[in-house]
Every structure is written in C-alpha cells, then in structure tokens.
C-alpha positions as CSV (number, residue, x, y, z in Angstrom):
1,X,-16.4,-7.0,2.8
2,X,-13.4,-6.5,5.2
3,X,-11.2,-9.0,4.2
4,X,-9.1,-9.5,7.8
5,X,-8.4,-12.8,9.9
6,X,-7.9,-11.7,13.3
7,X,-7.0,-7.8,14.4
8,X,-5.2,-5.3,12.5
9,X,-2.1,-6.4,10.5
10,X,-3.1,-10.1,10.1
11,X,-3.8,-10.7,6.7
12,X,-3.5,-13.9,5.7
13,X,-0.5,-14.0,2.6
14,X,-2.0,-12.7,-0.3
15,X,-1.3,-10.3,-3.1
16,X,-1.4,-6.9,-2.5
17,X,-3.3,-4.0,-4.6
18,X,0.1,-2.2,-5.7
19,X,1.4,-4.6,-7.7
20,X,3.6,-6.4,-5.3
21,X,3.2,-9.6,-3.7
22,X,4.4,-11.1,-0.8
23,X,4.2,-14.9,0.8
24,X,1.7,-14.4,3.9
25,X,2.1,-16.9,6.1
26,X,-0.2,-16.4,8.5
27,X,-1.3,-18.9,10.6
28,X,-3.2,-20.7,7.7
29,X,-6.3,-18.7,9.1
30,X,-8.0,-17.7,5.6
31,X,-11.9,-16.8,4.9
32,X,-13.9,-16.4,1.6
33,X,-13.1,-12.9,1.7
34,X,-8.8,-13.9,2.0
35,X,-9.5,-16.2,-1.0
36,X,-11.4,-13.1,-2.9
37,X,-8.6,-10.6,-2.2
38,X,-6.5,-12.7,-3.3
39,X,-8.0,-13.8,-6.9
40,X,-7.7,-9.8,-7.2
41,X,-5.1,-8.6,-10.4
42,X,-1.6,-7.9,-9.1
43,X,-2.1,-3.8,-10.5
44,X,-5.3,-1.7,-10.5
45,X,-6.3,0.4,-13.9
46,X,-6.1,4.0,-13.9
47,X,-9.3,4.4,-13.9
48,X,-9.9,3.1,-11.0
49,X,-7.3,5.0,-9.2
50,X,-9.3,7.8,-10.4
51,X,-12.3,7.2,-9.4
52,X,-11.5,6.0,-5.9
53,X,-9.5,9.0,-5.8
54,X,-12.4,11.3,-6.6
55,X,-14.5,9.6,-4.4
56,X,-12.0,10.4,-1.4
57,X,-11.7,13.4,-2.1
58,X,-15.1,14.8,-2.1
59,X,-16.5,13.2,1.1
60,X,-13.3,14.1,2.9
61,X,-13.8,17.6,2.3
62,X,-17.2,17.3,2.3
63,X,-17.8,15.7,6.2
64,X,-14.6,18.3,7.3
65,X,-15.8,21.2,6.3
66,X,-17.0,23.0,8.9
67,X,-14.1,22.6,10.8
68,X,-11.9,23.7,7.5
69,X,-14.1,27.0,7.9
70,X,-13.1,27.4,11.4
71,X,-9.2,26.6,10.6
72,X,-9.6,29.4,7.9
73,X,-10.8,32.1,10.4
74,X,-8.3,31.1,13.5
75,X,-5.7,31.4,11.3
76,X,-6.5,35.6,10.6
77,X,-3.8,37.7,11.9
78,X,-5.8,40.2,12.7
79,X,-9.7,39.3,12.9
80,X,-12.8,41.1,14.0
81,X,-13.5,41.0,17.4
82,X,-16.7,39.6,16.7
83,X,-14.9,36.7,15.3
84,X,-12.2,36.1,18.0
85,X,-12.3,31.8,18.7
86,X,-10.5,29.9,21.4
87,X,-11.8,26.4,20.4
88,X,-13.3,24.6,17.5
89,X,-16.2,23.8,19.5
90,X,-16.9,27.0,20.5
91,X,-16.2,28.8,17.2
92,X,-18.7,26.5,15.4
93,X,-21.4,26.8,18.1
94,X,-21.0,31.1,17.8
95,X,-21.0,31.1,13.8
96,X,-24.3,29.0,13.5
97,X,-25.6,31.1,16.8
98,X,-24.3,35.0,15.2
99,X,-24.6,33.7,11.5
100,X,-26.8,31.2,10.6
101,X,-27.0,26.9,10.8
102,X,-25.2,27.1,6.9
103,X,-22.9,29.7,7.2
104,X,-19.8,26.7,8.0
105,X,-21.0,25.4,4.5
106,X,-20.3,28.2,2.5
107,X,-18.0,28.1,-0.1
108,X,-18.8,23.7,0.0
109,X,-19.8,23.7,-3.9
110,X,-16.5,24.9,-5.0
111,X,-14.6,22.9,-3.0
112,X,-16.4,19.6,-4.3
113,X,-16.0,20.8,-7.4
114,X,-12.3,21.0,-7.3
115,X,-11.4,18.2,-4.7
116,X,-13.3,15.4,-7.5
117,X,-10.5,15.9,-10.0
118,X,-8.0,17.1,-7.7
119,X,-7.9,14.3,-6.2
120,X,-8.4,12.1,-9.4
121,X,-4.8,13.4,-10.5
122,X,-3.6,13.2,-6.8
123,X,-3.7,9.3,-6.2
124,X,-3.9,8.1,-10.0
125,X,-0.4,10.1,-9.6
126,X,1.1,9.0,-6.8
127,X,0.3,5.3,-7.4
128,X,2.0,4.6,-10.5
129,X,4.8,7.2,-9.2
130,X,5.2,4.6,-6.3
131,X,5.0,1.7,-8.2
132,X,7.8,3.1,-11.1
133,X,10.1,4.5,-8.6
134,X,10.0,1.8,-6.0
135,X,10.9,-0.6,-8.5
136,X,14.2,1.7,-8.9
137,X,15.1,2.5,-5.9
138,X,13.9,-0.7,-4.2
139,X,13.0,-4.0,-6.5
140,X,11.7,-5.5,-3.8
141,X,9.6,-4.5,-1.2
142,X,9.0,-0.8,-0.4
143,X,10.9,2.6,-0.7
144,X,10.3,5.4,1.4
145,X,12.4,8.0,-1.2
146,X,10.2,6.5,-3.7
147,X,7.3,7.0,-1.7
148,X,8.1,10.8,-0.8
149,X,8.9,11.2,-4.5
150,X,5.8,10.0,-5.9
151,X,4.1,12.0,-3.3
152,X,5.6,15.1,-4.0
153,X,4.9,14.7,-7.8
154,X,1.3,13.9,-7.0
155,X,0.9,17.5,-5.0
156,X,1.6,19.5,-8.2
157,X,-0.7,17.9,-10.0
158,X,-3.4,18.1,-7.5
159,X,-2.6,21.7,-6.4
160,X,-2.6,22.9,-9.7
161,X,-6.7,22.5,-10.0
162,X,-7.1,22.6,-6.1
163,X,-5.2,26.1,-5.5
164,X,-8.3,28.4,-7.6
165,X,-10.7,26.4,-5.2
166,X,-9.0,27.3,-2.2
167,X,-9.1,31.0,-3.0
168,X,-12.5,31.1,-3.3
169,X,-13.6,28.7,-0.9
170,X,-11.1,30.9,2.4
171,X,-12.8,34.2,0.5
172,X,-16.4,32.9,1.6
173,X,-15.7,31.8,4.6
174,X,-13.7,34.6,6.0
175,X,-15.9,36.9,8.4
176,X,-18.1,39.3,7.1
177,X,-17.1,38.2,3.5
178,X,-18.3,40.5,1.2
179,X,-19.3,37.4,-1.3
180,X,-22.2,35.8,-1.2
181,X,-21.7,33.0,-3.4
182,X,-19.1,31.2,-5.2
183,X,-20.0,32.8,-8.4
184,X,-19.8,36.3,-7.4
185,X,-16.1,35.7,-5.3
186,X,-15.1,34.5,-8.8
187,X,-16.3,37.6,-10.7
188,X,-15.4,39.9,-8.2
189,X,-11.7,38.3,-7.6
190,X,-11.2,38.1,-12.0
191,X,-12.6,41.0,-12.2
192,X,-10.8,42.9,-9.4
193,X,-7.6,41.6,-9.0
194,X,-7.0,39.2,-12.6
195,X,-6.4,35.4,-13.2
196,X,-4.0,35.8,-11.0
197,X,-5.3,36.2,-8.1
198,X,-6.4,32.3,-8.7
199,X,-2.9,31.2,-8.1
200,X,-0.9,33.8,-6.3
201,X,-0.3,31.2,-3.6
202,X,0.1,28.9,-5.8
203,X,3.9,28.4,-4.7
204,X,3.0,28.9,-1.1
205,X,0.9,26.2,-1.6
206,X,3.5,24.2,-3.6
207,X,6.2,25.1,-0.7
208,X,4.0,23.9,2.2
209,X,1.9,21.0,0.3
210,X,5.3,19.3,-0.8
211,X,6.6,18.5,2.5
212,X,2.8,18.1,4.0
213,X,2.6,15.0,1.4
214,X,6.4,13.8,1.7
215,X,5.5,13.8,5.3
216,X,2.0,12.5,4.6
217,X,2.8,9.4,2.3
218,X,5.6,8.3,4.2
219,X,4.1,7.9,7.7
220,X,1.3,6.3,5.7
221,X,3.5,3.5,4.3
222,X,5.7,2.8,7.1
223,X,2.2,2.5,9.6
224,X,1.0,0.3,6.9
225,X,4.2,-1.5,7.1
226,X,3.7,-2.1,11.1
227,X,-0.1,-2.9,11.2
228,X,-1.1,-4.3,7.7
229,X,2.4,-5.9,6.5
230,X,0.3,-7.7,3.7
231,X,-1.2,-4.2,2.7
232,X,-4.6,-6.2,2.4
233,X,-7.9,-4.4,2.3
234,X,-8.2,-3.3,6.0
235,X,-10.3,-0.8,6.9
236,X,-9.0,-0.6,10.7
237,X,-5.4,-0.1,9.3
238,X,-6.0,2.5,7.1
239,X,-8.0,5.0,9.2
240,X,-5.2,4.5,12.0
241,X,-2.5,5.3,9.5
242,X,-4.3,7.7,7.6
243,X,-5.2,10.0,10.6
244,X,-1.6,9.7,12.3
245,X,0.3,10.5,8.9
246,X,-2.2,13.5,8.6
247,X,-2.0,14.6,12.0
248,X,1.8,14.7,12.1
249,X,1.9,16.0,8.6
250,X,-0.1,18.9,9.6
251,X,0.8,20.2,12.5
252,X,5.0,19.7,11.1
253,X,3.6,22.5,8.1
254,X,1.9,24.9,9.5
255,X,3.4,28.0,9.3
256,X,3.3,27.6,5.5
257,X,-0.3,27.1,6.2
258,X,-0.9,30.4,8.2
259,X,1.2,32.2,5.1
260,X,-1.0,30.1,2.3
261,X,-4.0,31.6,4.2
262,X,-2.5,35.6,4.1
263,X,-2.1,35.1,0.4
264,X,-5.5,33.5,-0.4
265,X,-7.8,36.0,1.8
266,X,-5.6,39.3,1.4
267,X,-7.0,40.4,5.0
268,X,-7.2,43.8,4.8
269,X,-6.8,45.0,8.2
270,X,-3.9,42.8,8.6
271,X,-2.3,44.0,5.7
272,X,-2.9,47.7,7.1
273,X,-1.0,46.8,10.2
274,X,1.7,45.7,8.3
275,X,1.9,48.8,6.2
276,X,1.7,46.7,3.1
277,X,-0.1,48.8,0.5
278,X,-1.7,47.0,-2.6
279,X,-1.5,43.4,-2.8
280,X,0.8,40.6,-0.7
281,X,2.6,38.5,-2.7
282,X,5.3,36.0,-2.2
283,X,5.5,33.4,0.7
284,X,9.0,35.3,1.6
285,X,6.4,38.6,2.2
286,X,3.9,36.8,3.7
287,X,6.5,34.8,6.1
288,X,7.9,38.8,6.8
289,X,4.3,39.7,7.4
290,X,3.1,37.5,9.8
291,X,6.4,37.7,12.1
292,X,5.9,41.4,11.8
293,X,2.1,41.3,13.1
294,X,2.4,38.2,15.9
295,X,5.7,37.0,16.2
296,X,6.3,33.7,16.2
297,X,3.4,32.5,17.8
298,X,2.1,33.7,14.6
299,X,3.4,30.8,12.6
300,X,1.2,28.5,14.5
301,X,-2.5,30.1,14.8
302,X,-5.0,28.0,14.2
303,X,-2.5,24.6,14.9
304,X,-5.1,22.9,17.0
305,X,-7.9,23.2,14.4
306,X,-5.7,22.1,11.6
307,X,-4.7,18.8,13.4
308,X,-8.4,18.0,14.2
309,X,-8.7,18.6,10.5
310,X,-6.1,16.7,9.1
311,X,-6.4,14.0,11.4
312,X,-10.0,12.5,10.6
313,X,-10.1,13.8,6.8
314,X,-6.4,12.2,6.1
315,X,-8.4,9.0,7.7
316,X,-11.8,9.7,6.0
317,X,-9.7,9.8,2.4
318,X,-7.7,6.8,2.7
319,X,-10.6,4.3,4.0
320,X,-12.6,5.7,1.3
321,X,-10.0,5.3,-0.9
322,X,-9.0,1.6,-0.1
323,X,-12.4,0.9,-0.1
324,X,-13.3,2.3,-3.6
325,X,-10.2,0.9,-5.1
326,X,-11.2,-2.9,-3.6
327,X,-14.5,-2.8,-4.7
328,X,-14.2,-1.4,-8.2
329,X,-11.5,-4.2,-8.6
330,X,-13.4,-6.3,-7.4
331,X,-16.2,-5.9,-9.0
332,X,-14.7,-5.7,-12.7
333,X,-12.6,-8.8,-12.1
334,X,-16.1,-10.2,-11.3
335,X,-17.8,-8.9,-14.6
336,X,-14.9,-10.8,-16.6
337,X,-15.2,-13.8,-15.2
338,X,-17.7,-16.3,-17.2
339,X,-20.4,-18.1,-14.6
C-alpha cells in the first residue's frame, strides 16, 4: 500500500488527505497506488479521524511503555536507593531482574484505556482545527499559527480524559508502589485524597502539553513540507517527521515534565525534604520544590529517557495514524463505488 514514486518527498501530484490540493508535477512517474491516492475524497470524515486517532494512540503507548515507566522513576527527586538508574537500558534490565518480567507493564490497562479516546479527541481535533484556521490565516497552502493553534486546542481536549490516566498509571509504576492494581490506586487515591487528586496537575499538564504540541505539530508540518511536499501517504516521511518533531518537542518541555511528575506521584520523601506538609499543589510550588531539592539540574532529570520516548512513539503515532486514516478512506470510497 505505500503509495510513493521514488524516495521520500516524491509524490507524484495528487490531492492530499487535508482537504487541499496541489498540482504535483513530478516527473510523470505515477503507479496504481498514485492513481488510487488520488481517486481518494479531498476531506476525511470525522469518524475516521477518530478511529485512526485511537488506533495511534493505543499502540503508541502500548510498544513505549516500558520505557514511559522508566522516564517516570528517573524523574523522582528523591528515589530509593534501590531504584537509583543511570541508563534506560540498565533501569529496565534491574526492574525485570529485582521486580519481576511485568513489573514495566504495570499500570498498561489504564493507560489504553485512556489513550483510545484521548487520542480520538486529540487528532479528530486538531484536523479540522487545521483545516478551519488555515483557511484564515492562510487560503492557500499551509499555516504554521494555524497549525500551533489547532494543536494547542487539540491538547485540552485530549488532556482532559488523559490527565486521571496519568495519575494512576505514574502511581503504579513508582517504586515500591503501594498499589497493586489500577483498581485499588483508584479507590485508594478517591478515597484518600478526592476527585481531585485526578486532575491536580491538570494545569501543569495543560502548561507543559500546550507548548509540547505547538512545538510538536509545527515541526511535523514544516518536515512534511521538506520531505513529502505532496503530503501523500508516505510511510518513510512520517516516521522521520514524527520522531524529530517529538524528540525536539520533548526534550524543549521538560522541566514541566519533571513538575507534572511531583504533582501526579506526591513522592513523599521528596516532599519531606522540602518541608512541604500535606499535599503539593500548583506547578508554581512544584517548580519552587524541585529547584529547592536539586537545583537546576533538577529541571532536566530523566531528559534522556523522555527523548528516547518521545522520539519513537511521536513516530509510532503518526505512521499509524497516516496509515489508518489512508486505509479507512480508502476502503469506504471503495464500498461506494458500484463494480
């Protein structure tokens, strides 16, 4: 199904899945799969946004997990000294040595459950965001204010159902979590601390997620600009500008990330340290916090893991997305037509 003439970025001219169209040109070098891409609708339903989105979603988080678990722990202020990593390598070789071949996969159900609709919202959001806003700010062609925008708008959609995942999912993976389960973190957490405790990084979240995306989407469209100017279905293309966008996205944000993580897992002995009695809340405390307990170095613990994150599951989640979003096209356009 890859529909490319040549190496990355030429397309033959063809119309392109956002709604715009452009006059290819090249070279006149055009296969069956050029001709299909083009005999593809100008604009993709909603539906399908969703369910490509969805589908994106869960396998990225799903294939990164493990390494999300080991961003989560190299980001603690003050951990165990059983739990003290200098590599992603090495912490997931000691966790599945000290704690068991699953114990990188706790917390996955939750996460799946929230990343499906999450992302659903996210890119269902951000596409018809894109495709309003660009036609305002830019009637022709593409707008990288538009593009930040829509972005930005899709992020508090998708953070909104996301941010009660994340709580629970950095809960169970902390070391030595006193949960076992995603339903007991839940009970305990409501029960303990109220609703919400769901969302009290929700902001955080918000603050560092906004300019994550903005960052995100805009690399994304300007690569796609440079290696796939026909923005055909090209599966080379999008993992390369998927995992740059990600990888420069992540590693620009985070010291919100590091102050997202405080709030989520309320470390204890951390907190101790800091003399903070009760309950952190507020990225302003949890910015105070962390420069109080490591300084500035603080800001970027666990940097390395979150770029080897970012970097393939920013990639994983736009191939997958193209991908669904060709084929589910694709294949209704095919159901309509009479044989």
């Amino acid at each position: 199904m890859e529909l490319r003439c040549g190496g990355v970025g030429t397309q033959a001219g063809g119309r392109r899945m956002d709604g715009d169209s452009r006059d290819g040109g090249g070279g006149g070098c055009k296969d069956a799969g050029s001709e299909d891409y083009e005999n593809l609708p100008t604009s993709v339903s909603l539906s399908i946004h969703m369910t490509a989105g969805a589908m994106a979603g869960i396998l990225e988080h799903s294939v990164m997990y493990p390494v999300d678990s080991v961003k989560t722990r190299m980001q603690s202020l003050n951990p165990d000294p059983k739990a003290h990593y200098t590599s992603v390598y090495g912490a997931l070789k000691k966790i599945i040595r000290t704690e068991g071949f699953w114990r990188p996969l706790r917390g996955l159900n939750v996460m799946v459950m929230g990343a499906g609709p999450a992302h659903a919202l996210y890119f269902a959001c951000y596409e018809n965001m894109k495709r309003t806003l660009n036609a305002v700010f830019h009637h022709q062609g593409n707008s990288h204010l538009a593009n930040g925008i829509a972005g930005s708008m899709a992020t508090l959609l998708h953070d909104a159902v996301m941010n009660p995942a994340e709580v629970v999912k950095q809960r169970l993976q902390m070391y030595d979590s006193p949960h076992r389960s995603a339903l007991s973190c839940i009970r305990t957490v409501w029960g303990t601390e109220g609703l919400g405790a769901f969302y009290r990084s929700y902001t955080t979240q918000l603050t560092m997620n906004v300019p994550f995306q903005s960052i995100h989407f805009i690399t994304y469209e300007f690569l796609q600009e440079q290696i796939n100017p026909y923005r055909g279905y090209n599966p080379q293309s999008h993992i390369i500008s998927g995992g740059l966008a990600g990888a420069l996205a992540a590693a620009a944000t985070t010291p919100l990330d590091v102050c997202k993580t405080l709030l989520n897992t309320q470390e204890n002995m951390a907190l101790n340290l800091a003399n903070v009695s009760g309950r952190l809340s507020g990225m302003a405390n949890a910015f105070r916090t962390v420069y109080q307990l490591n300084g500035l170095p603080g800001y970027f613990k666990g940097v390395q893991a979150r770029v080897i994150y970012q970097m393939p599951s920013t990639a994983i989640s736009w191939s997958v997305y193209e991908f669904f979003k060709y084929f589910l096209t694709k294949h209704k356009l095919e159901n309509r037509t009479p044989y």
